[in-house]
C-alpha positions in Angstrom: 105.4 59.9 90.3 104.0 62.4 93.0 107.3 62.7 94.5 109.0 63.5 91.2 106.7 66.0 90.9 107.3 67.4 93.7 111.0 67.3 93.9 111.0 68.8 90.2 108.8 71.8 91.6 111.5 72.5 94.8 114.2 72.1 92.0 112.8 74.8 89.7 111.9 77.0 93.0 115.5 76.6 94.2 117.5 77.2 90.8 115.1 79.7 89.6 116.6 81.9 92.8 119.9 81.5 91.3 119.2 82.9 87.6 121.1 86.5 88.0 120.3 89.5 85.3 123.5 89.2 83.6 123.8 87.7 80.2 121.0 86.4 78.3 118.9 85.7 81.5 115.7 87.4 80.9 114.8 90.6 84.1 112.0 90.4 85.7 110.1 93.9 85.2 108.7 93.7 88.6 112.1 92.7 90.4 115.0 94.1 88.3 117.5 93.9 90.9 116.7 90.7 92.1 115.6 91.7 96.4 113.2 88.6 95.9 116.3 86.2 95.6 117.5 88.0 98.7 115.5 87.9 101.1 117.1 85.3 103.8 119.5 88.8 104.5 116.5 90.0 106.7 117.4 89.9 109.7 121.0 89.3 109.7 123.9 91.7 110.7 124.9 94.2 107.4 129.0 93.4 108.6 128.4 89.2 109.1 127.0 89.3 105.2 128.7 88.4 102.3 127.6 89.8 98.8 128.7 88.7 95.5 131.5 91.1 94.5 129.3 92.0 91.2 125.9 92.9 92.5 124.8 96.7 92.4 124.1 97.6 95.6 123.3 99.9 98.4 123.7 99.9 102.3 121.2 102.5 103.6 121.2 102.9 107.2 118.5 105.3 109.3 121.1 108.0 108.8 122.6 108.1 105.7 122.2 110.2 103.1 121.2 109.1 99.5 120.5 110.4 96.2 117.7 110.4 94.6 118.5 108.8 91.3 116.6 105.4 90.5 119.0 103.1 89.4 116.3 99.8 88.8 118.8 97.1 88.8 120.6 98.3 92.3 119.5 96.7 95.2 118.7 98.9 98.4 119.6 97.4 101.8 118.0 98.9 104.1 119.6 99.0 108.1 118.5 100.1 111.4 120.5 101.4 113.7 122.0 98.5 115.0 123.2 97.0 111.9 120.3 94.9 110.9 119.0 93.7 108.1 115.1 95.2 107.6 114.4 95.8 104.4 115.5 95.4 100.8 114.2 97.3 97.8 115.3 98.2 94.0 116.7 101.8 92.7 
């Protein structure tokens, strides 16, 4: 019974990263964009990513400009100079 339990917990952990925000899928307030589902990106190389061809995002490297409109379900990928992956925010 333990072990049920316990594989039902890593279940819901694993499929809960998978709910996206379209459809009926409720949006977290606190995460609209979803950064939390992607943060095994840190660290990696922007150009050896792959990103789902729907998701509202944002490459922002140490140079670039940006505007300053807050978009709450677009996700902000953050780059240093060498291409990496080091942070990831909403707006």
């Amino acid at each position: 019974m333990k072990n049920y339990v316990l594989l039902s917990a890593f279940t819901a952990v694993v499929l809960g990263g998978c709910a996206g925000t379209s459809g009926n899928a409720p949006v977290d307030e606190t995460d609209p964009c979803g950064a939390q589902g992607h943060t095994a990106l840190l660290g990696s190389n922007i150009a050896a990513v792959t990103l789902p061809a729907d998701l509202n995002d944002r490459v922002v490297g140490p140079d670039t400009v940006v505007t300053t409109d807050y978009v709450p379900d677009r996700l902000n990928i953050e780059t240093n100079a060498d291409g990496m992956i080091i942070g990831l925010s909403c707006g």
